[in-house]
C-alpha positions as CSV (number, residue, x, y, z in Angstrom):
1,X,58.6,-6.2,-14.7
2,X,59.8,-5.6,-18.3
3,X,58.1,-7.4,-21.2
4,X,60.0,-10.4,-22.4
5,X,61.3,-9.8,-25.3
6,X,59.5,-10.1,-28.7
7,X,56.0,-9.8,-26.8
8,X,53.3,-6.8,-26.3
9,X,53.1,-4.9,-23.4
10,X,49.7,-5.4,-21.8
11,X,48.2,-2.6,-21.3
12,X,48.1,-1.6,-18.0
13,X,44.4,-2.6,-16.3
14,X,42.8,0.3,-14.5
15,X,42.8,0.0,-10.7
16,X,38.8,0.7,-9.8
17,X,37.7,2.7,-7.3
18,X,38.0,1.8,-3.8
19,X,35.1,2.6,-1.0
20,X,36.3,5.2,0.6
21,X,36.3,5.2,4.9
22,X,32.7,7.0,5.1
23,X,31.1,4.5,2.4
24,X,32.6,1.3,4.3
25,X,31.6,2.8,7.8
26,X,27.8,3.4,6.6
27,X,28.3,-0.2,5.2
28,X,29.1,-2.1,8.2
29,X,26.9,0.0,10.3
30,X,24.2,-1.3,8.0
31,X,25.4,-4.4,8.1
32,X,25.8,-4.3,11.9
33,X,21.9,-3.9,12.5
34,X,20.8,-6.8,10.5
35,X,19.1,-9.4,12.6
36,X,21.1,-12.8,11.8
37,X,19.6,-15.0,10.4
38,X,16.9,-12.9,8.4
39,X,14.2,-12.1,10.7
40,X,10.8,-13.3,9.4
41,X,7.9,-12.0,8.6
42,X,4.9,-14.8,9.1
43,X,1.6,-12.5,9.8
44,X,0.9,-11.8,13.5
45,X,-2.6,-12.3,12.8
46,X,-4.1,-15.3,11.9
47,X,-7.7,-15.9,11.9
48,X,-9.5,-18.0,14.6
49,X,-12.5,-18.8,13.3
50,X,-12.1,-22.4,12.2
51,X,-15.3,-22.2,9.7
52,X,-13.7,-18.7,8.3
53,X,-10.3,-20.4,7.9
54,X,-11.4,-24.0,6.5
55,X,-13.5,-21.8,3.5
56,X,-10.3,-19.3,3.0
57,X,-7.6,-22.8,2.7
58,X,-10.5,-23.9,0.0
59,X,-10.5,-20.4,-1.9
60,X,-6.7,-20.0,-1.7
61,X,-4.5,-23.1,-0.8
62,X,-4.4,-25.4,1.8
63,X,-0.8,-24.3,3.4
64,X,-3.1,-21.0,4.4
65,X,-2.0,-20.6,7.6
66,X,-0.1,-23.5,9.2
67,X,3.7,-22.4,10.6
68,X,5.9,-24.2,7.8
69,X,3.8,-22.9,4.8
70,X,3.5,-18.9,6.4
71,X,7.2,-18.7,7.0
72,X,8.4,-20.0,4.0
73,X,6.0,-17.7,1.7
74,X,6.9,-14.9,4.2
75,X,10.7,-15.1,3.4
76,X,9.8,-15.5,-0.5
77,X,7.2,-12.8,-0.4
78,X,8.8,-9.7,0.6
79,X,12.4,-11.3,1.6
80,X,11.7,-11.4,5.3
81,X,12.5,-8.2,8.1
82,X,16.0,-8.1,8.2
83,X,15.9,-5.6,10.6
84,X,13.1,-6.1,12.5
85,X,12.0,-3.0,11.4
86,X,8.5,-3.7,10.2
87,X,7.3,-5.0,14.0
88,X,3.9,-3.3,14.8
89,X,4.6,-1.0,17.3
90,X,2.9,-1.7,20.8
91,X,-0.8,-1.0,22.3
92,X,-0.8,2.8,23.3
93,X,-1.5,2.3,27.1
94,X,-4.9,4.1,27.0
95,X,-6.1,1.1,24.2
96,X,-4.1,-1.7,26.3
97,X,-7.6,-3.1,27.7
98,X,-9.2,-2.7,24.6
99,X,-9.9,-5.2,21.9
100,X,-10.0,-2.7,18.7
101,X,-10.9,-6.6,16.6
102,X,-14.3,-6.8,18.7
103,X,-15.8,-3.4,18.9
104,X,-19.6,-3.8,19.0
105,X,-21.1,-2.0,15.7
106,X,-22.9,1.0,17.8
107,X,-19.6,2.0,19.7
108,X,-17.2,2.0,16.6
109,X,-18.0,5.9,15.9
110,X,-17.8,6.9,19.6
111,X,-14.6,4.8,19.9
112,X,-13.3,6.7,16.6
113,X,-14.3,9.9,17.7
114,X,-12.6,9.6,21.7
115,X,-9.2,8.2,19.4
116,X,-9.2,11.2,17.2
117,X,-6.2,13.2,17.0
118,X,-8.0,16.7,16.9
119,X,-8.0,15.9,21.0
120,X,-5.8,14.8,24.3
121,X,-4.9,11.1,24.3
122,X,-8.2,9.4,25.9
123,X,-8.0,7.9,29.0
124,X,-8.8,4.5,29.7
125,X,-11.7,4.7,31.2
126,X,-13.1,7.1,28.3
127,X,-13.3,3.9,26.1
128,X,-15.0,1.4,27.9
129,X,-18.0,-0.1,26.6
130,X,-20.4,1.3,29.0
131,X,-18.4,4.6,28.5
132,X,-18.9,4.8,24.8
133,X,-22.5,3.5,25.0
134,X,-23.4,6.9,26.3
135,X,-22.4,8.4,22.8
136,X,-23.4,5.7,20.5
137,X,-23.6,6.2,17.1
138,X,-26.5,5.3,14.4
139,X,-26.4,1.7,12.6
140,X,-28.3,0.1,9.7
141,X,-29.3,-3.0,10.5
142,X,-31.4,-6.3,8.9
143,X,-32.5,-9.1,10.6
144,X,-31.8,-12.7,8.0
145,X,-33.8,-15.6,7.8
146,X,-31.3,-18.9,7.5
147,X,-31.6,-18.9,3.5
148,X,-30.7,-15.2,3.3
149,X,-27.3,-15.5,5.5
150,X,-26.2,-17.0,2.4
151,X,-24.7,-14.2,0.4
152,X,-23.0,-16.1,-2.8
153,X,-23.7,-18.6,-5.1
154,X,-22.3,-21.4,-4.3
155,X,-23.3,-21.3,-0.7
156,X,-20.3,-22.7,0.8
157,X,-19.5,-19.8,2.2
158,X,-19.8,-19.2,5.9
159,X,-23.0,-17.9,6.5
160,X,-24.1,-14.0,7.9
161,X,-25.1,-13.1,11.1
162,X,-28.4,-13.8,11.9
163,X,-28.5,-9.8,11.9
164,X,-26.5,-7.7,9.4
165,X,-25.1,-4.3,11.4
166,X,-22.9,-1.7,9.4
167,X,-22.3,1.7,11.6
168,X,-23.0,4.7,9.5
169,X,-18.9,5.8,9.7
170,X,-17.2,6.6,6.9
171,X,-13.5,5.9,6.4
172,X,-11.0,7.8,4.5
173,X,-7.3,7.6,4.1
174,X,-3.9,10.0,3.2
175,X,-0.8,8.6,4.2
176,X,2.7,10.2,3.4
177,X,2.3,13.4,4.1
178,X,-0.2,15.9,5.4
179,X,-3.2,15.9,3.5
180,X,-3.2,19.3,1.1
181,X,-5.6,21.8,0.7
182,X,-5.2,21.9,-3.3
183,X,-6.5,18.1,-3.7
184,X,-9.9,17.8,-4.1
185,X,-9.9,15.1,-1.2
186,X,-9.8,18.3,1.3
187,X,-12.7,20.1,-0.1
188,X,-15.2,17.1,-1.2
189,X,-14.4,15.1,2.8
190,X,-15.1,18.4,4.7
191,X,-18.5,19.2,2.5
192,X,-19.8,15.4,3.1
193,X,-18.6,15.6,6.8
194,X,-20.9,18.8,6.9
195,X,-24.2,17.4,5.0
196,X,-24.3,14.4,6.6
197,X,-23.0,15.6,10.6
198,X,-25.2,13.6,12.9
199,X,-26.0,11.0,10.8
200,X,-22.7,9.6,9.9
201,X,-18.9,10.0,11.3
202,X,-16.3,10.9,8.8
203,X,-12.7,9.4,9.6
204,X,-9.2,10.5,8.1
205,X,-6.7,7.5,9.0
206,X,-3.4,9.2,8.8
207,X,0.2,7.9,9.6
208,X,1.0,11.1,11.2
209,X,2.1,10.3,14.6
210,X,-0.2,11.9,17.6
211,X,3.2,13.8,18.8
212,X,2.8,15.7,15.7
213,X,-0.9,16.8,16.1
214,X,-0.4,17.6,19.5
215,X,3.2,19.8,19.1
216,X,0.7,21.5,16.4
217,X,-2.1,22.0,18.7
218,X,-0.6,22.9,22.1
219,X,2.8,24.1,21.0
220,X,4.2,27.5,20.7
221,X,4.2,28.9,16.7
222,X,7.6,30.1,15.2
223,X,8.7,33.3,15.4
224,X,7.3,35.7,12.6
225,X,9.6,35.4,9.4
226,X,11.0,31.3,10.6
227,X,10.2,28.4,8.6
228,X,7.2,26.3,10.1
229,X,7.7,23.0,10.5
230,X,4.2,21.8,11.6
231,X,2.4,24.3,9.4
232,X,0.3,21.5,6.8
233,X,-0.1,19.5,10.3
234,X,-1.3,22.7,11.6
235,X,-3.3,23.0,8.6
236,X,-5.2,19.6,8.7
237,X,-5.8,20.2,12.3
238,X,-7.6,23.2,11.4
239,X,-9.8,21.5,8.9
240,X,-10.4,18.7,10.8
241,X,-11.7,20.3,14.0
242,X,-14.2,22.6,11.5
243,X,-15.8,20.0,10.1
244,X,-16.0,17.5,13.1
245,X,-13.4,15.1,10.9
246,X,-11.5,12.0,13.3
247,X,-8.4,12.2,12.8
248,X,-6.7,8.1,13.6
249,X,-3.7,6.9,13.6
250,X,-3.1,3.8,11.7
251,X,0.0,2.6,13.8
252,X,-2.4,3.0,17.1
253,X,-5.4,1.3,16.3
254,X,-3.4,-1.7,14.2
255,X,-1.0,-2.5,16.6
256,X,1.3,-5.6,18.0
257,X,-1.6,-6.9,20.1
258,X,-4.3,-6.4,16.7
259,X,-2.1,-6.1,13.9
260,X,-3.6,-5.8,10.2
261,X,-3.1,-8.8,8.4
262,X,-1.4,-7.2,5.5
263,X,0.8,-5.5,8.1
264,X,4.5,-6.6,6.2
265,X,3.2,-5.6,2.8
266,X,1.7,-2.6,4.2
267,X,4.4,-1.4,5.8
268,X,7.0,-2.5,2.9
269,X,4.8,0.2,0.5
270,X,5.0,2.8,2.9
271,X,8.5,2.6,3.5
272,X,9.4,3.9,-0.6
273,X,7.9,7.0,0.1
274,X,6.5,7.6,-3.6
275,X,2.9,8.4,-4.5
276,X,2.1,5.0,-6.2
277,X,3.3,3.6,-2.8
278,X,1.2,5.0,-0.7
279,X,-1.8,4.0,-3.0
280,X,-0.1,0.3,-2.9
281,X,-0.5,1.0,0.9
282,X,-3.9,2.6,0.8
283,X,-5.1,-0.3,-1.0
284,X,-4.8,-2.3,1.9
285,X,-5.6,-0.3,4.7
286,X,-9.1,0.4,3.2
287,X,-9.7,-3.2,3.2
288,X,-8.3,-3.9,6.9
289,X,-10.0,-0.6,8.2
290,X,-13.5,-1.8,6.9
291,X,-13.0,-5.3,7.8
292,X,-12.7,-5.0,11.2
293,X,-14.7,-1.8,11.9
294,X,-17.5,-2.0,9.5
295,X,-18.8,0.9,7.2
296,X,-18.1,2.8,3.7
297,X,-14.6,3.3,2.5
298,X,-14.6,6.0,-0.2
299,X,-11.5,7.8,-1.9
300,X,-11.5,11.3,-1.4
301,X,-11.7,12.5,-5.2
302,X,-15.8,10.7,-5.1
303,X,-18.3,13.1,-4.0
304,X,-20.7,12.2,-1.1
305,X,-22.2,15.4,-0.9
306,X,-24.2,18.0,-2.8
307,X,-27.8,17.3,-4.7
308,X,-28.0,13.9,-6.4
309,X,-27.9,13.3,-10.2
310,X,-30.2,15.1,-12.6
311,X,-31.4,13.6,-16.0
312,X,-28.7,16.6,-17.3
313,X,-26.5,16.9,-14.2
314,X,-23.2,15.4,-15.2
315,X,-22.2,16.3,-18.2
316,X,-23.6,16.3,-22.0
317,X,-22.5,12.6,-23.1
318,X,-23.0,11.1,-26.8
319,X,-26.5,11.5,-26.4
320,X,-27.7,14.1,-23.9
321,X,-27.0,14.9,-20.4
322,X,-27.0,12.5,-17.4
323,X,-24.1,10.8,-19.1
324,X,-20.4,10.2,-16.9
325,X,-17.0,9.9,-19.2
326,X,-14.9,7.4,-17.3
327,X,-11.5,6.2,-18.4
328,X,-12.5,7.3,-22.2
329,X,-15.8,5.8,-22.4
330,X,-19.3,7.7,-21.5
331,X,-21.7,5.5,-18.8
332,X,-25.2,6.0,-18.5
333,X,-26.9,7.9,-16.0
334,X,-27.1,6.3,-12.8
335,X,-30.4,4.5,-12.0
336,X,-32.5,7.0,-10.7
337,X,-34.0,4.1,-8.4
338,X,-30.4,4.2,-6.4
339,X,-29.7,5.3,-3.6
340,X,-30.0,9.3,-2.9
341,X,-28.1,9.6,0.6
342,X,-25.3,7.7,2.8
343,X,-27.9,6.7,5.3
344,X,-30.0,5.1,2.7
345,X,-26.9,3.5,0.9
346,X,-26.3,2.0,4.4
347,X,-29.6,0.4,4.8
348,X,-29.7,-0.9,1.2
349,X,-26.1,-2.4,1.1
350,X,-27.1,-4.2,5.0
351,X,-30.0,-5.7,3.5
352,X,-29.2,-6.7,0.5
353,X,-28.3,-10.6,-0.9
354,X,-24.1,-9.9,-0.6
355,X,-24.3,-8.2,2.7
356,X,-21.5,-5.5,1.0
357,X,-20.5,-3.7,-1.8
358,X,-18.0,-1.7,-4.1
359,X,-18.4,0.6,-6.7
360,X,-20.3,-1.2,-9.3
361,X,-20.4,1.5,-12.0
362,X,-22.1,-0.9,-14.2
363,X,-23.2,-4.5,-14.3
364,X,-19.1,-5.0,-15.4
365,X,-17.3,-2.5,-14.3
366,X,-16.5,-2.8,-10.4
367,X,-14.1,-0.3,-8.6
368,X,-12.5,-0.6,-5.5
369,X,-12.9,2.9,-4.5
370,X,-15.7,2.2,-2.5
371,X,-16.0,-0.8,0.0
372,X,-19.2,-1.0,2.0
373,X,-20.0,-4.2,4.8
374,X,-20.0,-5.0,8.4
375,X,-17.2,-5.5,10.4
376,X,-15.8,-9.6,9.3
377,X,-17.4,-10.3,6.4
378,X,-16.1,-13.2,4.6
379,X,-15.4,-11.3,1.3
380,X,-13.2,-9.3,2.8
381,X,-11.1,-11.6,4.8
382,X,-10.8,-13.6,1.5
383,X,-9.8,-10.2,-0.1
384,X,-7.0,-9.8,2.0
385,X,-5.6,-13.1,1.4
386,X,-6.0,-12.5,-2.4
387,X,-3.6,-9.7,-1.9
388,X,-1.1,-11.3,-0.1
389,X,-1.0,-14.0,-1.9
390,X,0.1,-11.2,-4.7
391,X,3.0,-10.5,-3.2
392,X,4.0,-14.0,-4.3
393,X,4.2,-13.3,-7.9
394,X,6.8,-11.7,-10.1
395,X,5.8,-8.8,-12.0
396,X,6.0,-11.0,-15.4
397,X,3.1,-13.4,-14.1
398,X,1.5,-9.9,-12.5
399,X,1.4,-9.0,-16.2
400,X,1.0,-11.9,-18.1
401,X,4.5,-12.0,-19.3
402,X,3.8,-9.2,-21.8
403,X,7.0,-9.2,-24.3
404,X,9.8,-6.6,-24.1
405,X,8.8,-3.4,-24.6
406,X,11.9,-1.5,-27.3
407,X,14.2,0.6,-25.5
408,X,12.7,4.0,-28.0
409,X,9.3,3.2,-26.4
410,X,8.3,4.9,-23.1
411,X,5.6,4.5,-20.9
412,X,2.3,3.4,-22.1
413,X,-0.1,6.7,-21.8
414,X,-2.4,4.8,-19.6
415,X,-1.9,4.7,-15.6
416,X,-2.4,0.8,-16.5
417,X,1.3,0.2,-16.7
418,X,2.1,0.4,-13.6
419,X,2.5,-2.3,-10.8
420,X,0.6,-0.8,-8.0
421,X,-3.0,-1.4,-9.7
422,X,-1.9,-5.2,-11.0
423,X,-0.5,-6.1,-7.6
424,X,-3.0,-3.8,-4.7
425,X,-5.7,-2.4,-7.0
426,X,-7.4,-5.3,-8.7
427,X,-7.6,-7.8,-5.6
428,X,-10.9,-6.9,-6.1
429,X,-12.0,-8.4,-9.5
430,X,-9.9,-11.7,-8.2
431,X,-12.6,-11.7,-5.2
432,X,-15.4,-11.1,-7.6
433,X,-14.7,-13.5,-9.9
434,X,-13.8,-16.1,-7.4
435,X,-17.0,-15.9,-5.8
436,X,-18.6,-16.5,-8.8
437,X,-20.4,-12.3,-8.0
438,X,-20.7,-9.4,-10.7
439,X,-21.5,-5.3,-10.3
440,X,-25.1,-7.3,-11.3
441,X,-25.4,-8.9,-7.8
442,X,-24.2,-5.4,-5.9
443,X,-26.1,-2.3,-4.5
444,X,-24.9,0.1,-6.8
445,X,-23.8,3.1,-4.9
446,X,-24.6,5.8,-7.0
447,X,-26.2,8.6,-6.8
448,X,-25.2,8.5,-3.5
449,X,-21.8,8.1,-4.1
450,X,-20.5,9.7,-7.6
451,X,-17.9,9.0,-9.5
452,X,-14.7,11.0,-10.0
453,X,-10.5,9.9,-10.5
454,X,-7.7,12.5,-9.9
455,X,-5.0,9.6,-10.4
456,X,-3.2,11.5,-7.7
457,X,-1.2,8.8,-7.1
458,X,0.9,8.7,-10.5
459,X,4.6,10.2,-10.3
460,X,5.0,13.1,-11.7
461,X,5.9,13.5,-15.6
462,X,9.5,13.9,-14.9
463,X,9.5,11.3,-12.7
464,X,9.8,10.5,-9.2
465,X,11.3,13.5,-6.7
466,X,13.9,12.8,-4.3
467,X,11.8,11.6,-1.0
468,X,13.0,14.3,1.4
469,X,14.7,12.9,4.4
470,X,14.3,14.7,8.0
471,X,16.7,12.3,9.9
472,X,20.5,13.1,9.8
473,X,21.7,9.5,9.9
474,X,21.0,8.2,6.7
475,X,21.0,4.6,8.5
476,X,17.6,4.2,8.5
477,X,16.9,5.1,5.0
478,X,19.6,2.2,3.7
479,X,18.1,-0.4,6.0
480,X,14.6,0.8,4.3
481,X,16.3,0.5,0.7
482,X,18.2,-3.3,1.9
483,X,14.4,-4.2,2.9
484,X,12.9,-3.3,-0.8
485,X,15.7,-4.4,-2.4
486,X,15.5,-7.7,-1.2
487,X,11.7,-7.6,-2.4
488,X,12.7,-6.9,-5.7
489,X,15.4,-9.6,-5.7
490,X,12.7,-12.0,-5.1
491,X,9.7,-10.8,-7.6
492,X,12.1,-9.7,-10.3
493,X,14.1,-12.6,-11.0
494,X,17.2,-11.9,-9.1
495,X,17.3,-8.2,-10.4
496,X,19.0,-5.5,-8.6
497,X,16.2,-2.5,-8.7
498,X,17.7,0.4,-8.2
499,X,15.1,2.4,-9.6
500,X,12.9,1.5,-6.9
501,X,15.0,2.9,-4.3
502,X,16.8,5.9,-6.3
503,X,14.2,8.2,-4.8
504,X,14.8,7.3,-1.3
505,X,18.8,7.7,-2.1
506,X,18.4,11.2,-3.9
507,X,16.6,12.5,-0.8
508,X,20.2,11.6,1.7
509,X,22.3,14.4,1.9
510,X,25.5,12.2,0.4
511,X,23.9,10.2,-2.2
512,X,27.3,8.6,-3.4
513,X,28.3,7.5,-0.1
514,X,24.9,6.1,0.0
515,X,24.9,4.0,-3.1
516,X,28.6,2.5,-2.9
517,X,27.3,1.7,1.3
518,X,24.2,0.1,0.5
519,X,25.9,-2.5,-2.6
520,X,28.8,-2.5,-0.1
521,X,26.2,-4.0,2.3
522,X,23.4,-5.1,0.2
523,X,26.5,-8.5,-1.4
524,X,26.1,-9.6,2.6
525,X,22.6,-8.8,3.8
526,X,21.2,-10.8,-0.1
527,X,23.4,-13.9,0.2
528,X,20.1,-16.5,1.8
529,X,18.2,-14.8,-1.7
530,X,21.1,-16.4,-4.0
531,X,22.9,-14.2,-6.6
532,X,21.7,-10.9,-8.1
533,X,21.4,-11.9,-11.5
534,X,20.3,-8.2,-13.0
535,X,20.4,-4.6,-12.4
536,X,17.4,-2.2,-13.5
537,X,19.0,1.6,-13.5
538,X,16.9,3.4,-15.8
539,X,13.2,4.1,-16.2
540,X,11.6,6.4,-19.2
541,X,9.2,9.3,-17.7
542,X,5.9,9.7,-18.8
543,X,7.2,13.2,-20.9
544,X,10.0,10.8,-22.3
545,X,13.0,11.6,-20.2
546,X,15.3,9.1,-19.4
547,X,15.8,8.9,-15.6
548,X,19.2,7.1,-15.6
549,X,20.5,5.9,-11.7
550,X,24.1,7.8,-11.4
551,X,26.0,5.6,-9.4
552,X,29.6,7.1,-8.0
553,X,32.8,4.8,-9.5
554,X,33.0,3.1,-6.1
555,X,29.6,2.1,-6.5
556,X,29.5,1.1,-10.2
557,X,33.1,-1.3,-9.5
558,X,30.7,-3.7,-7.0
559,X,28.9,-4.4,-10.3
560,X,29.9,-7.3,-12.7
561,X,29.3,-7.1,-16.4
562,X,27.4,-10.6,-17.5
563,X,25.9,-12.3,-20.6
564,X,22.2,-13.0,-21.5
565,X,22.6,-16.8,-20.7
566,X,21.4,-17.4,-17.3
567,X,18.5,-16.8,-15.8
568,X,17.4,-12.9,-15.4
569,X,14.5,-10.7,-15.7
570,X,14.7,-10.5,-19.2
571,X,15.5,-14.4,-19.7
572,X,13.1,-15.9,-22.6
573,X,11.7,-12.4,-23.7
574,X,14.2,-12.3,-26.5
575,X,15.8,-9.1,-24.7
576,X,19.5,-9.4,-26.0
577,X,21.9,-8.0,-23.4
578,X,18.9,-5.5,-22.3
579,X,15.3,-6.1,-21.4
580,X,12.8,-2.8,-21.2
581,X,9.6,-4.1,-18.8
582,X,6.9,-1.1,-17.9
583,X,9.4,1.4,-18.9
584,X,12.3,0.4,-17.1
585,X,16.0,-0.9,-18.7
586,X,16.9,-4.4,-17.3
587,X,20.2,-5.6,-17.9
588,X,22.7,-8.7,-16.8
589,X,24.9,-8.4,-14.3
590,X,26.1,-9.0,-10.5
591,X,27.1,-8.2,-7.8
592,X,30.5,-8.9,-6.0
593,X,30.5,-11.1,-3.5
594,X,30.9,-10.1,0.0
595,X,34.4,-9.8,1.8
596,X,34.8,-13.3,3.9
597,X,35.2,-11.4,7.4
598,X,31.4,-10.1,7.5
599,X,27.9,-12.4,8.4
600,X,25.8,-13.6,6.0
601,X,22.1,-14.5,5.9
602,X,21.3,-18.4,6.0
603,X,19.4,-19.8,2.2
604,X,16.0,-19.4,1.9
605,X,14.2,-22.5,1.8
606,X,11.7,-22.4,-0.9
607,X,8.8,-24.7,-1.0
C-alpha cells in the first residue's frame, strides 16, 4: 500500500529468520521425549535410621526428608528430570541378591576385587558372604567404651559403634574419559598399588561401561594402519591388570535398588562433559563411595608411596628444607610423629576421638582430597546433605553476592573463581564448622599421605573444547543441554546460560541446527520455571580471549531484546544493560514464547 500522502515511508522491517525443516524437526523430537508434567527428581534414597535422620533434620532443616519438602526442593534444585533420563540404571543380575549398602567391613575388598573390570562379570554365587569370606581382606579396628563413641563436641550426635572398623581399601576416581598415562594420577596410583599390595586394595571407580573393558579385553584389535577405538580403554586395562588395580563401575555398584544419594546432582555434572564437571562430579562420588564402603579416598596427584618425609625432603622453604609451598604459602614439615604408612594411617584415623579424617594440612587448613572413616559415619551422611542442600543456592549467595566484575576484566588468576569448588569442593569446611571440629581435632595424614595439586580439572586457557560426540543423533545431547539449562534457569535468576552448554553444542556435527532446535524447544520444555529473564553468551578465558556463543539468525530471532528493570541475574549489582559474574557477560533478555499447538510443563510450586 502506497504512503498517504504528506507522510514517511516506514521503512520496511526486516522479516527474521525462520527455523528451517531440520531445526523444527530436532525441536519437536525433543519436545516429543519430554515426560509431561516434568518428571521429578526426589532422591531414591532416603536414610532409615530414625536416630541418623532426627540429628541430620536438626543440622539441616526440618523438611529433610518428608515427601512435600523433597519434591518441591527437587524441582527447584536442578529443575526436575524432564526426561527421565537421570533414573539409576538397574541392579546388574550377578549383584541382584546383593545389598552393596551392608557389606560387612572384611568382605568390601574381596567384593571390589570379584566386581573389577580387569575380569568376566562375577557370578552370583562368587559374591556371597561365605564366598568372599574365603578372600577377606585386612581391617583396622578399635574397640570404644560408651564415652569414646562420642566423636564431637556437642555430643548430640549419634554415637559410634561399639567397635570402629575401616577396611584397608583405597578409593580412587576418573570419570569422563579414560584415565591418561601423561597425568600423574597413572604413575603415583600404580607405585602405591605396588608398595602397599597385600596390605591394602587400590580401586579406580570409572564410568566406563563393562562392555567397553571387555570389547578391549576379549576383542579382536584393528587392522594395522586403522584407527583404534578402544586403545586408552585398552591402555588402562593394561595398567590396571599390572599393578593389581579394581577397576568398578560407578553405574553398577550405585544402582536403582542402592542409589547414591547425590545421584541427580551427580548425574547432572557428568552430563556437561567438561573437566570442572567431572570434579563437580568426583566431589560427590568420593563422599558416597567412602560412606557406604568405608576406607581412604585420595586424589590421584597425592603420593601414597615412596620413603616418608625427611627434615630436607620436600623442598628448600623460607627457612630450610622439610618445608611444602601450597597455594603460594610454604607449610611446615609434617610432624614427624605422623603416620609413616597407609596401614598405620588406618589404625590411627579408627582409633582416634572423630572416628575419620581429611587432609588436615594444618590446624586450619583442611582439604577434601583425602576422606578417611568407616562405612556410615554420621559426618559423612551430614556431608552429603550439605551438598545437596547446595544445589539450592544461586551462584550470587554461592559467592556472597560479590559485585560486578567490568567487562575489561577476565578471570581472576586464581582457580577460586570458579563454581565447582564453592558449590562441590568446600562441603567440607561447612561440615567442619558445623560440627563445631578443626584440622586440630583430626589425624593428620601426612607423611603418609603427601600433598601435591595438578588442578587438572581447570579448562584449558583458551577455553573449553567442543565435548566430542560419538552418537549420530544429536537428540540426546539436546535433552542433556534442556536438562542443564533448566538448572541454570533456576540458580541464575531466570538466565539463559548458554555458555554452560556451548561445549556440548560445538561437539554436534550441525551446531546451528542445534542451537535454533534447542531454543525452539527449550520456550516449551521451561514454561513450569517461569520466564527466562537473561541470556549469558560470552565468558573471558584465562589467556583473555573472549569466547563469544555464535548463534545462527534462526536461533538469535527466538531472543527478545529487554531493559534492566526486572528482575535478572545482574538485578541490584548496578550492571546497566550487562552484568560480568566469574568471567561471564550477562545480559537482559527473553525468550519467545512457545507456539500454542505444543505441551507445556505444569508451574513449579515453590515453597
Amino acid at each position: 500500500m502506497p504512503a498517504a500522502a504528506g507522510t514517511r515511508p516506514r521503512p520496511a522491517r526486516p522479516v527474521p529468520a525462520s527455523p528451517g525443516p531440520a531445526a523444527r524437526e530436532l525441536a519437536r523430537r525433543l519436545r516429543a521425549a519430554a515426560c509431561l508434567p516434568g518428571t521429578s527428581a526426589v532422591p531414591a534414597a532416603w536414610p532409615c535410621d530414625v536416630a541418623v535422620l532426627g540429628w541430620l533434620r536438626r543440622m539441616t532443616y526440618p523438611g529433610l526428608y518428608t515427601w512435600a519438602a523433597e519434591e518441591n526442593l527437587a524441582r527447584r534444585w536442578i529443575g526436575g528430570d524432564v526426561f527421565g533420563t537421570r533414573r539409576p540404571p538397574a541392579a546388574p543380575a550377578f549383584l541382584a541378591g546383593v545389598d552393596v549398602r551392608t557389606v560387612a567391613p572384611h568382605l568390601v575388598a574381596p567384593l571390589l576385587r570379584r566386581l573389577s573390570m580387569t575380569r568376566p562379570a562375577p557370578a552370583p554365587a562368587e559374591l556371597t558372604p561365605r564366598a568372599l569370606a574365603g578372600a577377606a581382606g585386612p581391617v583396622s579396628r578399635f574397640a570404644r567404651e560408651d564415652p569414646a563413641r562420642r566423636w564431637e563436641p556437642s555430643g548430640t550426635a549419634p554415637a559410634l559403634p561399639a567397635t570402629t572398623v575401616i577396611p584397608h581399601v583405597v578409593h580412587g576416581i576418573w570419570l569422563g574419559r579414560a584415565l591418561p598415562a601423561a597425568n600423574s594420577f597413572w604413575a603415583n596410583y600404580g607405585a602405591a598399588a605396588d608398595a602397599y599390595a597385600g596390605e591394602a586394595d587400590f580401586v579406580l571407580w570409572t564410568d566406563i561401561p563393562r562392555h567397553r573393558f571387555d570389547a578391549a579385553r576379549t576383542g579382536p584389535r584393528p587392522a594395522p594402519g586403522r584407527p583404534d577405538p578402544l586403545a586408552a580403554v585398552r591402555e588402562l586395562l593394561a595398567w590396571a591388570i599390572t599393578h593389581g588395580i579394581h577397576l568398578v563401575s560407578v553405574a553398577e555398584v550405585f544402582h536403582a535398588s542402592a542409589p547414591m544419594t547425590l545421584h541427580h546432582p551427580y548425574t547432572l555434572e557428568l552430563s556437561q562433559g567438561v573437566p570442572r564437571a567431572f570434579a563437580a562430579a568426583s566431589d560427590h562420588l568420593r563422599v558416597e563411595v567412602v560412606h557406604r564402603f568405608g576406607g581412604l579416598y585420595a586424589d590421584g596427584d597425592l603420593h601414597l608411596a615412596g620413603p616418608p618425609y625427611t627434615v630436607d625432603g620436600d623442598g628448600p622453604g623460607p627457612g630450610g628444607g622439610g618445608y611444602r609451598l601450597f597455594r603460594g604459602r610454604w607449610l611446615g614439615p609434617p610432624d614427624a610423629r605422623g603416620p609413616a604408612r597407609l596401614p598405620e594411617l588406618f589404625d590411627r584415623v579408627a582409633a582416634s576421638s572423630t572416628g575419620f579424617t581429611l587432609n588436615a594440612l594444618t590446624d586450619q587448613i583442611v582439604l577434601n582430597d583425602v576422606i578417611l572413616a568407616p562405612a556410615g559415619h554420621p559426618a559423612l551422611a551430614l556431608w552429603l546433605e550439605g551438598a545437596r542442600y547446595n544445589y539450592l543456592r544461586d551462584q550470587r549467595e554461592l559467592f556472597g553476592a560479590p559485585p560486578a566484575d567490568p567487562p575489561q576484566r577476565g578471570e581472576p588468576d586464581s582457580w577460586t573463581w570458579a563454581v565447582t569448588p564453592n558449590r562441590s569442593g568446600r562441603v567440607h569446611h561447612w561440615l567442619l564448622s558445623r560440627l563445631g571440629l578443626t584440622g586440630a581435632d583430626l589425624v593428620k595424614p601426612a607423611p603418609a599421605v603427601r600433598g601435591n595439586s595438578e588442578l587438572s580439572w581447570l579448562p584449558p586457557a583458551d577455553g573449553d573444547p567442543p565435548v566430542p560426540c560419538a552418537d549420530p543423533d544429536p537428540l540426546p545431547t539436546l535433552m542433556a543441554c534442556v536438562d542443564l539449562l533448566r538448572w541454570q534457569h533456576l540458580s541464575r535468576a531466570g538466565d539463559l546460560y548458554l555458555t554452560g552448554v556451548a561445549p556440548l553444542i560445538r561437539g554436534l556435527p550441525d551446531p546451528g541446527t542445534a542451537w535454533t532446535a534447542l531454543l525452539l524447544a527449550f520456550a516449551a520444555l521451561s514454561t513450569d520455571l517461569g520466564p527466562v529473564a537473561s541470556v549469558t553468551d560470552r565468558r573471558r578465558n584465562h589467556d583473555g580471549s573472549l569466547d563469544v556463543v555464535e548463534l545462527p539468525e534462526a536461533a538469535r530471532a527466538l531472543l527478545e531484546a529487554r531493559g534492566p528493570d526486572g528482575p535478572w541475574l545482574g538485578a541490584g549489582a548496578g550492571a546497566g544493560d550487562e552484568h560480568w559474574f566469574l568471567g561471564e557477560r550477562t545480559v537482559p533478555a527473553g525468550l519467545c514464547p512457545p507456539r500454542r499447538e505444543t505441551r507445556e510443563l505444569r508451574p513449579v510450586r515453590q515453597a
